[in-house]
C-alpha positions as CSV (number, residue, x, y, z in Angstrom):
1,X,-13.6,2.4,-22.2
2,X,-11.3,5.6,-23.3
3,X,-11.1,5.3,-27.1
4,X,-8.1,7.3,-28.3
5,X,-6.6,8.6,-31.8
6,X,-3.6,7.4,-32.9
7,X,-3.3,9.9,-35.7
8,X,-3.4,7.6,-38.2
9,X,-4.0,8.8,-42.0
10,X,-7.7,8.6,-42.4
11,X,-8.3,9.7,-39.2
12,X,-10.0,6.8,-37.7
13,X,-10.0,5.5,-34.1
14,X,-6.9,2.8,-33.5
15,X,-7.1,0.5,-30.4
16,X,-9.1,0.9,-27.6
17,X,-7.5,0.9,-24.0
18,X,-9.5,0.2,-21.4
19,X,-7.7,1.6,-17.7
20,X,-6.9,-1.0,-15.3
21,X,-8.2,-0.7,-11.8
22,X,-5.8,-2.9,-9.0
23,X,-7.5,-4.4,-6.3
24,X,-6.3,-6.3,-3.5
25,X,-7.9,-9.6,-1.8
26,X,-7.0,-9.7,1.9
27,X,-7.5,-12.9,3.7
28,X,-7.3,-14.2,7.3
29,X,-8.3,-16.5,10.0
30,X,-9.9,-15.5,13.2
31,X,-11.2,-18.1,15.1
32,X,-10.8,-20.7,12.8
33,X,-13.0,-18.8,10.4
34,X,-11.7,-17.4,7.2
35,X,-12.8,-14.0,6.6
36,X,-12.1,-11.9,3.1
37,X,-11.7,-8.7,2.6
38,X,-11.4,-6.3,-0.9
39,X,-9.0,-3.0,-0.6
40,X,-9.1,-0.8,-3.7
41,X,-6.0,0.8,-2.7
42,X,-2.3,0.5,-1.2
43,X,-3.0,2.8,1.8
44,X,-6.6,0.7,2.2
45,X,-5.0,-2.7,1.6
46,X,-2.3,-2.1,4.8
47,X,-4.7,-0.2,6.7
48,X,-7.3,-3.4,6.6
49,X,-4.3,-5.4,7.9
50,X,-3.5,-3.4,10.7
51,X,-6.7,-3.6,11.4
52,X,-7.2,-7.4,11.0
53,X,-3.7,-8.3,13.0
54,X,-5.3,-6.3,16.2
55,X,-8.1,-7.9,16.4
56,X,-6.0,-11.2,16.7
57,X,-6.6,-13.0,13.6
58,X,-3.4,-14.7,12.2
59,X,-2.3,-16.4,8.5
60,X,-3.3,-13.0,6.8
61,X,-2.7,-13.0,3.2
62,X,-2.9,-10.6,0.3
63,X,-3.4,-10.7,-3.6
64,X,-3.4,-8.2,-6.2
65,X,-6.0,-9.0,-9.0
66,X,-6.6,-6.4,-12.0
67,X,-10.0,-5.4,-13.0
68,X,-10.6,-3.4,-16.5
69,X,-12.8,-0.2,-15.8
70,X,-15.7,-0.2,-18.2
């Protein structure tokens, strides 16, 4: 966590931000197996697809889930 002044009189610390970090959940089937994968990045996340629709699997599906950076 990033703790940051907000100048307030007294000079304490205000709120504390934490950065967000976006990750994205890739899913597909491939030989009636479902298979996951975890991108940490737009370029990643479509790159893993490409990848994925190659190799023949099909119903590939993507999620964005937000993870706070400690």
């Amino acid at each position: 966590m990033r703790a940051t002044n907000t100048n307030k009189p007294g000079g304490g610390f205000g709120r504390v931000r934490k950065e967000v970090l976006r990750m994205y959940i890739i899913t597909a089937m491939y030989q009636g197996s479902r298979t996951t994968r975890k991108a940490f990045s737009d370029l990643q996340a479509f790159t893993i697809i490409n990848q994925l629709s190659r190799e023949g699997c099909t119903e590939i599906g993507m999620r964005e889930e937000d993870h706070a950076k400690n």
